[in-house]
mmCIF file of the N, C-alpha and C atoms, coordinates in Angstrom:
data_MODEL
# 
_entry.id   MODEL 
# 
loop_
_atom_site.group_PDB 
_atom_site.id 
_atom_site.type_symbol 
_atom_site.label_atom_id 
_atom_site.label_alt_id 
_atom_site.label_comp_id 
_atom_site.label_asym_id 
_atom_site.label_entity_id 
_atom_site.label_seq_id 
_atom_site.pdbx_PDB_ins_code 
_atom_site.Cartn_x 
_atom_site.Cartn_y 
_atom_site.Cartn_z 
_atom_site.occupancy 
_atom_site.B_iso_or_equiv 
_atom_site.pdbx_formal_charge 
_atom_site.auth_seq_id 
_atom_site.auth_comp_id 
_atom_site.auth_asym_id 
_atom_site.auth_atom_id 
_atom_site.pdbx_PDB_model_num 
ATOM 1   N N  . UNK A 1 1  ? -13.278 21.988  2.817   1.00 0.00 ? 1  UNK A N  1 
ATOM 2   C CA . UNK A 1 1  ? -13.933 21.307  1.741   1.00 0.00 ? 1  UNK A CA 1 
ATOM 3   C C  . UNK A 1 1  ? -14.918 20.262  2.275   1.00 0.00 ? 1  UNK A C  1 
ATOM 4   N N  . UNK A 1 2  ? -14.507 19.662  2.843   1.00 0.00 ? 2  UNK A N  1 
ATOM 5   C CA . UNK A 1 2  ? -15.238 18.152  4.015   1.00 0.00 ? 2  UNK A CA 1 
ATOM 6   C C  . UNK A 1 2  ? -16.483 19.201  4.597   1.00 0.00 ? 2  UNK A C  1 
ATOM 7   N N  . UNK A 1 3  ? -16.460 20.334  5.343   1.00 0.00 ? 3  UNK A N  1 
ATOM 8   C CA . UNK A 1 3  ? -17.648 20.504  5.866   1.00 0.00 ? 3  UNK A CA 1 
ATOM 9   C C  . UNK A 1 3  ? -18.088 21.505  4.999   1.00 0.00 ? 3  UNK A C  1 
ATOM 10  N N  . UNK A 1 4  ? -17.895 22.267  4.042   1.00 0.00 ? 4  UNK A N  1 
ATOM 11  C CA . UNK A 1 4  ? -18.887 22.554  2.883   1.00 0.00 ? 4  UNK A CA 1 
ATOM 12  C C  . UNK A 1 4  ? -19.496 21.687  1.929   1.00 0.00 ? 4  UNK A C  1 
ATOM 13  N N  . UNK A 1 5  ? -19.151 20.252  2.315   1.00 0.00 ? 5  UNK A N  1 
ATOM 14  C CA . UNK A 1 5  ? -20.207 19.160  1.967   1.00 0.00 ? 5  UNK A CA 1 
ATOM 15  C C  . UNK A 1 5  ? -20.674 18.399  2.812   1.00 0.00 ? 5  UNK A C  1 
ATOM 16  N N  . UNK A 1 6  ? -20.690 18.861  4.197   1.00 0.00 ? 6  UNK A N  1 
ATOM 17  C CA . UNK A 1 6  ? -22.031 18.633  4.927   1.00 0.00 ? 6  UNK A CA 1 
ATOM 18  C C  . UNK A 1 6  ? -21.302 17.204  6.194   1.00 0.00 ? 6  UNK A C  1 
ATOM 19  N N  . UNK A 1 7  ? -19.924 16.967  5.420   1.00 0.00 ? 7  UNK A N  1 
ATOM 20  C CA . UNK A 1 7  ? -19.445 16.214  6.818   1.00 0.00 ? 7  UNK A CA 1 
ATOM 21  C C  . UNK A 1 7  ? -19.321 17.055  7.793   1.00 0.00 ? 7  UNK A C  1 
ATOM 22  N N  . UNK A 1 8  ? -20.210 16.013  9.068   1.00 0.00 ? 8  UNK A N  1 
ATOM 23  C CA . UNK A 1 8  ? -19.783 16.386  10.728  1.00 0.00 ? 8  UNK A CA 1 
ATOM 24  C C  . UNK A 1 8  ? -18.602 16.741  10.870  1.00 0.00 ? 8  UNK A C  1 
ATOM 25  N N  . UNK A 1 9  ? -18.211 17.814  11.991  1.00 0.00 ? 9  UNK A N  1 
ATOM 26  C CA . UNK A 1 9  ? -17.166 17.712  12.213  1.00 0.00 ? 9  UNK A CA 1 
ATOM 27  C C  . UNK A 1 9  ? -16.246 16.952  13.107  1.00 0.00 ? 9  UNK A C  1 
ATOM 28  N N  . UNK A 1 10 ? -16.702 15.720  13.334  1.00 0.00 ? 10 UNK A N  1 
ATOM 29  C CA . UNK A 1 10 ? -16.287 14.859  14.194  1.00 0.00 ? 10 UNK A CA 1 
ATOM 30  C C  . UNK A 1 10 ? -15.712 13.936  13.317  1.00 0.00 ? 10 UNK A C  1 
ATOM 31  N N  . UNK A 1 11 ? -16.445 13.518  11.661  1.00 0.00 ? 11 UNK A N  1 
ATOM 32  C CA . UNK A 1 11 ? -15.546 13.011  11.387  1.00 0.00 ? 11 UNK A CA 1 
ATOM 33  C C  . UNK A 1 11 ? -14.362 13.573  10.918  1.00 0.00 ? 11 UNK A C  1 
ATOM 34  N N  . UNK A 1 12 ? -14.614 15.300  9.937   1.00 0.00 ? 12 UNK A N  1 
ATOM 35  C CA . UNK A 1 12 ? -13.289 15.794  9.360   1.00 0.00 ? 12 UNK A CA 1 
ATOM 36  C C  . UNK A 1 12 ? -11.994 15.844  10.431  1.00 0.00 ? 12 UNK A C  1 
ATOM 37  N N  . UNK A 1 13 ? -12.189 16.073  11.672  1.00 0.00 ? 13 UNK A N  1 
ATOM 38  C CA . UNK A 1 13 ? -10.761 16.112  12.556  1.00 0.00 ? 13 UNK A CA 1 
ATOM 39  C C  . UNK A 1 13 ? -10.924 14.404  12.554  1.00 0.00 ? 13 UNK A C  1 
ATOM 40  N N  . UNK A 1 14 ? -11.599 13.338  12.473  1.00 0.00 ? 14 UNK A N  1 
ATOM 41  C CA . UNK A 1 14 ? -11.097 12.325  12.039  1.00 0.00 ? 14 UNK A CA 1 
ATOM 42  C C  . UNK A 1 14 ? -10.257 11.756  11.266  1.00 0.00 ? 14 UNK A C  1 
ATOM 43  N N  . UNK A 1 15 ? -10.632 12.330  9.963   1.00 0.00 ? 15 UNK A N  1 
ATOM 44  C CA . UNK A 1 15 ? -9.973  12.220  8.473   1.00 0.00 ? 15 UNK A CA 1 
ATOM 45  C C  . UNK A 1 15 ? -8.952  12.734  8.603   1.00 0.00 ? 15 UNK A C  1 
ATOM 46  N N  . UNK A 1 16 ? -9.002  14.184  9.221   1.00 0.00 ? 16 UNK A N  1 
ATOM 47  C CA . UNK A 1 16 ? -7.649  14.848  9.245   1.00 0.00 ? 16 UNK A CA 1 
ATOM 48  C C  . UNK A 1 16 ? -6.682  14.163  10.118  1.00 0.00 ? 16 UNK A C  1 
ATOM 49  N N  . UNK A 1 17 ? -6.966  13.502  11.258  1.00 0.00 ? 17 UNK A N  1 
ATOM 50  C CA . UNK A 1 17 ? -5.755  12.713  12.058  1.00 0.00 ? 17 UNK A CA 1 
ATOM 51  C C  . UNK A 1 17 ? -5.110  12.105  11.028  1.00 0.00 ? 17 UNK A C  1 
ATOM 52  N N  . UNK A 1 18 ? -6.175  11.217  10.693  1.00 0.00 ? 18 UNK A N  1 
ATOM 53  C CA . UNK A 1 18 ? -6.184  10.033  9.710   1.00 0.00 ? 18 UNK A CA 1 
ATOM 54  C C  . UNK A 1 18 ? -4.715  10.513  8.613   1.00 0.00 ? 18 UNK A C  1 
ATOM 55  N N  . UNK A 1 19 ? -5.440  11.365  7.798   1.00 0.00 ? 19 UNK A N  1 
ATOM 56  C CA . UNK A 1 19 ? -4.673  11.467  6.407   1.00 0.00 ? 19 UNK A CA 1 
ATOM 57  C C  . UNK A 1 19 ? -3.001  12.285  7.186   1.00 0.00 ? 19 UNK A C  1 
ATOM 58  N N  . UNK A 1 20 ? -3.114  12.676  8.307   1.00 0.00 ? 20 UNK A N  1 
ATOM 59  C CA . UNK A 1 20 ? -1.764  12.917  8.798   1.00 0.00 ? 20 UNK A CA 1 
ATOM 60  C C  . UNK A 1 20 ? -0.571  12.142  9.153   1.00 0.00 ? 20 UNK A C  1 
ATOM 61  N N  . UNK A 1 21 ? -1.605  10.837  10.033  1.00 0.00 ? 21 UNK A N  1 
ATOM 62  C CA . UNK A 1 21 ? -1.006  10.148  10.336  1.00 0.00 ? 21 UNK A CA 1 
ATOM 63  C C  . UNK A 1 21 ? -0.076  9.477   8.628   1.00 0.00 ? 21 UNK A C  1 
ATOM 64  N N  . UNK A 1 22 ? -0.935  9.171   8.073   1.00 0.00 ? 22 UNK A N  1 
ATOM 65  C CA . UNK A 1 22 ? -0.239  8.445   6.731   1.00 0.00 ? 22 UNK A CA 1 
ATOM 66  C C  . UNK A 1 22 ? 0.538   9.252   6.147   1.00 0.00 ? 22 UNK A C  1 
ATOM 67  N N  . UNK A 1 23 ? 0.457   10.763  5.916   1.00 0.00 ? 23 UNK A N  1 
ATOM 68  C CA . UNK A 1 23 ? 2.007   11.426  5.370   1.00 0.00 ? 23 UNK A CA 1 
ATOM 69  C C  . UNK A 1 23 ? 2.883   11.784  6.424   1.00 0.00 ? 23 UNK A C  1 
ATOM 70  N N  . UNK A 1 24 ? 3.014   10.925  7.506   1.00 0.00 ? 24 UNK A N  1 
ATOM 71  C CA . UNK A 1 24 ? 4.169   10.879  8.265   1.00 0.00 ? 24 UNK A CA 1 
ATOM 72  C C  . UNK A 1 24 ? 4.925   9.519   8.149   1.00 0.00 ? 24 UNK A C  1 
ATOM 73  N N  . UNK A 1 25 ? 4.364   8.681   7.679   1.00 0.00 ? 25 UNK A N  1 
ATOM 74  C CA . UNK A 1 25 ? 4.644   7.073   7.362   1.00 0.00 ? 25 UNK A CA 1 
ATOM 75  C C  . UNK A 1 25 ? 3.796   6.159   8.314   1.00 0.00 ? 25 UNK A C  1 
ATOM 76  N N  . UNK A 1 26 ? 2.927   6.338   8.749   1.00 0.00 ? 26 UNK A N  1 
ATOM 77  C CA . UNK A 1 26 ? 2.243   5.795   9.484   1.00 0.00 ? 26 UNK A CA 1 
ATOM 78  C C  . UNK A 1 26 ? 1.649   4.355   8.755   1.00 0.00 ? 26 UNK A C  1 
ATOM 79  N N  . UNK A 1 27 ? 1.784   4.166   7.505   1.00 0.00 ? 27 UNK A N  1 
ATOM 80  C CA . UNK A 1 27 ? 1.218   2.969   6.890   1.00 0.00 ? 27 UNK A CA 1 
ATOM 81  C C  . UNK A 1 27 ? 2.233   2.167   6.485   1.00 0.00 ? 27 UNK A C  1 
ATOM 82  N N  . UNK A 1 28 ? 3.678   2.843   6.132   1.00 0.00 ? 28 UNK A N  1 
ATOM 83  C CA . UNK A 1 28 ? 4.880   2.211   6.179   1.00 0.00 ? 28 UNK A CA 1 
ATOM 84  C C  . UNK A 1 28 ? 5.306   1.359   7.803   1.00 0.00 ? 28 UNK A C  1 
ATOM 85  N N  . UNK A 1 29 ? 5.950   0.323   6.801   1.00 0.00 ? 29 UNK A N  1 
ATOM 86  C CA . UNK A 1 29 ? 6.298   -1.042  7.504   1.00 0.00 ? 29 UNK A CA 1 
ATOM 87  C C  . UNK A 1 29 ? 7.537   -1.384  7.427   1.00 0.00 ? 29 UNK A C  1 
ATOM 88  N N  . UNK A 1 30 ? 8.115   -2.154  8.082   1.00 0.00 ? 30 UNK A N  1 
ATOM 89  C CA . UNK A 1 30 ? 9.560   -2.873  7.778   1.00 0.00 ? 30 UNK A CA 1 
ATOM 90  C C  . UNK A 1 30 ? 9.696   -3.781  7.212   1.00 0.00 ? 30 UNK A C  1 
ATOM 91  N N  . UNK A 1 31 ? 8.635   -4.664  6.954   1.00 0.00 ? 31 UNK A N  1 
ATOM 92  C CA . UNK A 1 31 ? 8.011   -6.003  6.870   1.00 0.00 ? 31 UNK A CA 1 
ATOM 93  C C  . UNK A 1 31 ? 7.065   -6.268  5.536   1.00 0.00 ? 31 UNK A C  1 
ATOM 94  N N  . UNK A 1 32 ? 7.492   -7.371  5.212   1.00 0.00 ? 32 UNK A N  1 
ATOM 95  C CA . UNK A 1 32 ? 6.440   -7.848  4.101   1.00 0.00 ? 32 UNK A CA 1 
ATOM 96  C C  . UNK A 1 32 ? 5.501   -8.621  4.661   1.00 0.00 ? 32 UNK A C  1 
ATOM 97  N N  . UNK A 1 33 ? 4.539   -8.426  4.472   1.00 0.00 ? 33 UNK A N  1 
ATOM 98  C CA . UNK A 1 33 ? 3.302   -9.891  4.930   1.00 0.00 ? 33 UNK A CA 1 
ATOM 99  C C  . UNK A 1 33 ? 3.594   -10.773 3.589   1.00 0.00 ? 33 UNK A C  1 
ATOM 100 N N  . UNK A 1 34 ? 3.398   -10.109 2.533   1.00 0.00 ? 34 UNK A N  1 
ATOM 101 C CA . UNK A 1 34 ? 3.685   -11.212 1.212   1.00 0.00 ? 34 UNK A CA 1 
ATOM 102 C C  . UNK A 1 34 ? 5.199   -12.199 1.426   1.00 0.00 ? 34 UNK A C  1 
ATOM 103 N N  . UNK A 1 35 ? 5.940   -11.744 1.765   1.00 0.00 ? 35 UNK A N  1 
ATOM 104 C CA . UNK A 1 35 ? 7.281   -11.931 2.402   1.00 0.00 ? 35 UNK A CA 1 
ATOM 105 C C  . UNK A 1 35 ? 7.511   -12.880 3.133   1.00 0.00 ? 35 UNK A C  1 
ATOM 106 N N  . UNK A 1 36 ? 6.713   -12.556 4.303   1.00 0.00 ? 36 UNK A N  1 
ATOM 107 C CA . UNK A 1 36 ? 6.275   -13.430 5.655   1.00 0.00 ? 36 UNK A CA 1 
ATOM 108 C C  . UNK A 1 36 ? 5.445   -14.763 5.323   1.00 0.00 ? 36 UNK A C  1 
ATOM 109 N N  . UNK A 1 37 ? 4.169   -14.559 4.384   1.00 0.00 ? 37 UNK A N  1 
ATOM 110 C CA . UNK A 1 37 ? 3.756   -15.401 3.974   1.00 0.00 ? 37 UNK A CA 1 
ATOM 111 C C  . UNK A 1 37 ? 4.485   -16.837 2.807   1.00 0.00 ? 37 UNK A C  1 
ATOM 112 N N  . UNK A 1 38 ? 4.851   -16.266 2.105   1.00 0.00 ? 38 UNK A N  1 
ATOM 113 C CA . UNK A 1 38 ? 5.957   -16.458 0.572   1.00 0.00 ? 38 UNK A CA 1 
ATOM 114 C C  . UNK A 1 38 ? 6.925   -17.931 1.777   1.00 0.00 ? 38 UNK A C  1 
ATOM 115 N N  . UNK A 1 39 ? 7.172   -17.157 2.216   1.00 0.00 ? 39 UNK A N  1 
ATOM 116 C CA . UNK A 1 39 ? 8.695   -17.306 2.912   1.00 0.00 ? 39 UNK A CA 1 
ATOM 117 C C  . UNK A 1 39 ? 10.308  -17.064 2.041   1.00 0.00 ? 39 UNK A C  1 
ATOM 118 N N  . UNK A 1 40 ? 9.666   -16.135 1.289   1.00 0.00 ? 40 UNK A N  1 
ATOM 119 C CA . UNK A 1 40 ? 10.707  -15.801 0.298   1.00 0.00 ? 40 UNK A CA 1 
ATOM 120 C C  . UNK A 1 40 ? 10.477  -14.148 0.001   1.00 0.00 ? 40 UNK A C  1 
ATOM 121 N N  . UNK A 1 41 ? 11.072  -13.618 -0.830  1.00 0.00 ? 41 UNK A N  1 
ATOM 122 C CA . UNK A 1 41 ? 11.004  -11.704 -1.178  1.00 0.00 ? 41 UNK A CA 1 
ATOM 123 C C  . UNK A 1 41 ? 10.238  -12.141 -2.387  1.00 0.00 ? 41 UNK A C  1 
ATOM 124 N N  . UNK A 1 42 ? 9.232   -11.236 -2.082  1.00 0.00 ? 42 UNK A N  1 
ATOM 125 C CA . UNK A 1 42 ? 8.452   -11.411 -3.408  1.00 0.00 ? 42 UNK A CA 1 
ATOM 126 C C  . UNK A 1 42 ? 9.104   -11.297 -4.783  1.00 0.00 ? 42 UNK A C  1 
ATOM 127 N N  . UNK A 1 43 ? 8.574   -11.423 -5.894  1.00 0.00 ? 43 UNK A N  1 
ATOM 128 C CA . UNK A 1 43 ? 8.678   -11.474 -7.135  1.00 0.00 ? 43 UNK A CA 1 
ATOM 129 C C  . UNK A 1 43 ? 8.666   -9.851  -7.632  1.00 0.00 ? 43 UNK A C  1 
ATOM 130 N N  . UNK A 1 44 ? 9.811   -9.339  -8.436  1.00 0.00 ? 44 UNK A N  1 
ATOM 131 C CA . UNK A 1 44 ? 8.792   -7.949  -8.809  1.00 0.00 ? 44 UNK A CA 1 
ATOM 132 C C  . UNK A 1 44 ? 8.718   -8.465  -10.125 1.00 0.00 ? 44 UNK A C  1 
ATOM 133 N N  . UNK A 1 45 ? 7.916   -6.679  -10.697 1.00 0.00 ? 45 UNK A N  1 
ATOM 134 C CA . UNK A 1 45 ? 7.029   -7.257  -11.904 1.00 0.00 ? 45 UNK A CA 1 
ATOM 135 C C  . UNK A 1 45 ? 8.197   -7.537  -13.199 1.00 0.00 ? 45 UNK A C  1 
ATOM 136 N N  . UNK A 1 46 ? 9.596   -6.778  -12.948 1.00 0.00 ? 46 UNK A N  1 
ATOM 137 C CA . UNK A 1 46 ? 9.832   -7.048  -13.948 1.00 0.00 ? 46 UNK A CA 1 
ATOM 138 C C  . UNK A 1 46 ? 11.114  -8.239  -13.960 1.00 0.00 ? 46 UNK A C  1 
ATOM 139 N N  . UNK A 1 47 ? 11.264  -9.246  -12.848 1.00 0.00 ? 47 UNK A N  1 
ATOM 140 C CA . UNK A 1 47 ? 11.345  -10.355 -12.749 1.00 0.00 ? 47 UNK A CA 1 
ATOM 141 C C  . UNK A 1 47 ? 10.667  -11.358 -13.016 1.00 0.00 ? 47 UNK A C  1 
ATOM 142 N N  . UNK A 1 48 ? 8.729   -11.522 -12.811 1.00 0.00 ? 48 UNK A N  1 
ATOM 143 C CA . UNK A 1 48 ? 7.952   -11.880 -13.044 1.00 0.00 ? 48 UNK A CA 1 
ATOM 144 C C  . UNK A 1 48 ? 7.889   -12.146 -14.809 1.00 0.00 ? 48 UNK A C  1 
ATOM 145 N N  . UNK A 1 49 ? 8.191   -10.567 -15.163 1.00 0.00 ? 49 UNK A N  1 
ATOM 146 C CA . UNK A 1 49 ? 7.927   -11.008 -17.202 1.00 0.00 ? 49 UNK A CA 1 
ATOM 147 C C  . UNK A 1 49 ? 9.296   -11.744 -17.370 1.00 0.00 ? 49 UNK A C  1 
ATOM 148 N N  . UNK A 1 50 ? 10.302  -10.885 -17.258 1.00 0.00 ? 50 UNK A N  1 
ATOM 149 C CA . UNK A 1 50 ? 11.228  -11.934 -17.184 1.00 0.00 ? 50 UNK A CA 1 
ATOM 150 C C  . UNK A 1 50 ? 11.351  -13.389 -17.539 1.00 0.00 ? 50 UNK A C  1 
ATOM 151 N N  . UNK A 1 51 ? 11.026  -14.170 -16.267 1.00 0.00 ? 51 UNK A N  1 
ATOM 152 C CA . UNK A 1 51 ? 10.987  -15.390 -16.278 1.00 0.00 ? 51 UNK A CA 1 
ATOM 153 C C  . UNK A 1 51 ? 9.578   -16.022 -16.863 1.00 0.00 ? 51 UNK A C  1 
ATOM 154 N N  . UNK A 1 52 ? 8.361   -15.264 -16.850 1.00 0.00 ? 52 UNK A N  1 
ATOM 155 C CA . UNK A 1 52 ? 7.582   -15.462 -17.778 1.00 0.00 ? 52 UNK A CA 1 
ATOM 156 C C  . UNK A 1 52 ? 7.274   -15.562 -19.363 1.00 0.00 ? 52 UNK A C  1 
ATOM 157 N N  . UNK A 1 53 ? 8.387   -14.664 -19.941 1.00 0.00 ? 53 UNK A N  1 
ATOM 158 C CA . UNK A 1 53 ? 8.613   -14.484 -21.216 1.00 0.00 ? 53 UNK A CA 1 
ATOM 159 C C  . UNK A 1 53 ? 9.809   -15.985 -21.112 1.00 0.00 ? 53 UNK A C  1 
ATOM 160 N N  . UNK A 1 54 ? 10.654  -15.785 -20.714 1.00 0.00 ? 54 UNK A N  1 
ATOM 161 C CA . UNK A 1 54 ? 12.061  -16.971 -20.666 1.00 0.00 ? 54 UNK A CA 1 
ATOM 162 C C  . UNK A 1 54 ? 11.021  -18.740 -21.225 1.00 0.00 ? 54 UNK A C  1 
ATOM 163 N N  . UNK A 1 55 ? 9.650   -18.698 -20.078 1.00 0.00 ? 55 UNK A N  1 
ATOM 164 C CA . UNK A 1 55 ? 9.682   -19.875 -19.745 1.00 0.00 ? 55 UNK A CA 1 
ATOM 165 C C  . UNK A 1 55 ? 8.518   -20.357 -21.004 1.00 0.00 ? 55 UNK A C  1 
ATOM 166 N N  . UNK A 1 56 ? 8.095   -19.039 -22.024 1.00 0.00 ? 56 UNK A N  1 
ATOM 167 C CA . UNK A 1 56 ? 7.404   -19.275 -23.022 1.00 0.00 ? 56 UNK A CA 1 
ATOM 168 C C  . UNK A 1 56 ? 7.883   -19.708 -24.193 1.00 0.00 ? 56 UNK A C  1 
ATOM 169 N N  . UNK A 1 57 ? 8.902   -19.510 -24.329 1.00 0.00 ? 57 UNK A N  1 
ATOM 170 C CA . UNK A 1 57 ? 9.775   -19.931 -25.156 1.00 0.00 ? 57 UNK A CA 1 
ATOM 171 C C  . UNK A 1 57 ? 10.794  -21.400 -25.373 1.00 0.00 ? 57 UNK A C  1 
ATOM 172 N N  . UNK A 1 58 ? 10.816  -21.803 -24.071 1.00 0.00 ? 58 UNK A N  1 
ATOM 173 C CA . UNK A 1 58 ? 11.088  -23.264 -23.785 1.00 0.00 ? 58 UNK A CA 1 
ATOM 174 C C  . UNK A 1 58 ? 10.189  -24.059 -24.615 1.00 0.00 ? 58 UNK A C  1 
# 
């Protein structure tokens, strides 16, 4: 598909490493940066309404 629209083929075996590497977990982490940063586990969203709805009502 990539080189019947005219990409080189230097980049499609690019892309193709590329998009391999990521369905092997290659973008998966152990680690939060939000986490790391925070210094706490982030918020999820439905903790977030949660205590957002709770604190509208006060």
């Amino acid at each position: 598909m990539l080189k019947e629209a005219g990409v080189p083929e230097e980049f499609v075996s690019m892309l193709v490493m590329i998009q391999k590497g990521i369905r092997e977990g290659g973008l998966e982490g152990s680690h939060s940066d939000l986490q790391m940063l925070l210094g706490r586990k982030p918020t999820t969203r439905i903790q977030w309404l949660f205590l957002t709805c709770n604190n509208r009502n006060e």
